[in-house]
C-alpha positions as CSV (number, residue, x, y, z in Angstrom):
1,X,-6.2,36.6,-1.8
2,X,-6.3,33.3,-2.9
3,X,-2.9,33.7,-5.1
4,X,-0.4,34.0,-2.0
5,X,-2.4,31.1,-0.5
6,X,-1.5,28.6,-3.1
7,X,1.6,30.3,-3.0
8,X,2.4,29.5,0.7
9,X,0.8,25.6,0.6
10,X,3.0,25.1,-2.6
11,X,6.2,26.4,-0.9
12,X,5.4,24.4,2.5
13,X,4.8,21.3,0.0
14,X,8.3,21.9,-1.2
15,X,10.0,22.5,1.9
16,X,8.6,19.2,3.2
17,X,9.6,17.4,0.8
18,X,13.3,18.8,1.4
19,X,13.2,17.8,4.7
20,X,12.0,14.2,4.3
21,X,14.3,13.7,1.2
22,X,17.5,15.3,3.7
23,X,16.4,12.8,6.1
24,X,16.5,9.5,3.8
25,X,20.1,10.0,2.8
26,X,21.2,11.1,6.0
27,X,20.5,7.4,7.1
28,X,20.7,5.7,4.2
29,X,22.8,7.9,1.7
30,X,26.3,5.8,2.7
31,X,24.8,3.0,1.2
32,X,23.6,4.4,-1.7
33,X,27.2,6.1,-2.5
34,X,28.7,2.6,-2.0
35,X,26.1,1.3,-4.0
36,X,27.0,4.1,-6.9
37,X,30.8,3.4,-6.8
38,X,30.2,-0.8,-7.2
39,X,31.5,-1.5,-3.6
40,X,29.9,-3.2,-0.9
41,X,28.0,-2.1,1.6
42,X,30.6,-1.3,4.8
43,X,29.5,-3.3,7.3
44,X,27.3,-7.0,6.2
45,X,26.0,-8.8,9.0
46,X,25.8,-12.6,8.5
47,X,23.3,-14.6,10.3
48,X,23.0,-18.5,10.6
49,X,20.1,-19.9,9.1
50,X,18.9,-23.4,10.1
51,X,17.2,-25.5,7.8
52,X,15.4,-28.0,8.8
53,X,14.2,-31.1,6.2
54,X,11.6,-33.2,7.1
55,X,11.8,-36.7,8.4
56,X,8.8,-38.4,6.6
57,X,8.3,-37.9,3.2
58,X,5.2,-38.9,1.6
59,X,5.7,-40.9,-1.7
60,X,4.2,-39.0,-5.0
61,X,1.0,-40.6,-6.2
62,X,-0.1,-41.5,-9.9
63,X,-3.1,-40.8,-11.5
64,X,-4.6,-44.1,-13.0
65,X,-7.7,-43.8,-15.5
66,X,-10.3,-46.0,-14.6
67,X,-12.1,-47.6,-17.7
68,X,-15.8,-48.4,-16.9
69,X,-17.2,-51.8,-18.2
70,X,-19.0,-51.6,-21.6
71,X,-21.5,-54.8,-19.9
């Protein structure tokens, strides 16, 4: 009895990974065709980026050894 048990769990296993793996390339599977043939991606969205410096910058400070007095 325990045979067609594992039997059904491992075919539902399988079946569910069919259907997630059917539903990754259906959204993404254009992109990974273009991707496979070298071209670009159809449609590339470009948006602006502002960068912004700052207005103060703070000078880089030296480390100085500090010799103690012998006397």
């Amino acid at each position: 009895m325990i045979a067609p048990l594992g039997t059904l769990a491992f075919l539902a296993t399988i079946w569910l990974l069919v259907v997630v793996g059917a539903a990754v390339l259906e959204e993404s599977g254009a992109k990974i065709a273009a991707a496979l043939e070298g071209k670009p991606a159809a449609r590339q969205v470009a948006v602006p980026v502002r960068v912004r410096g700052r207005g103060r910058f703070q000078k880089p400070m030296r480390a100085r050894a500090r010799w103690r007095d012998a006397a």
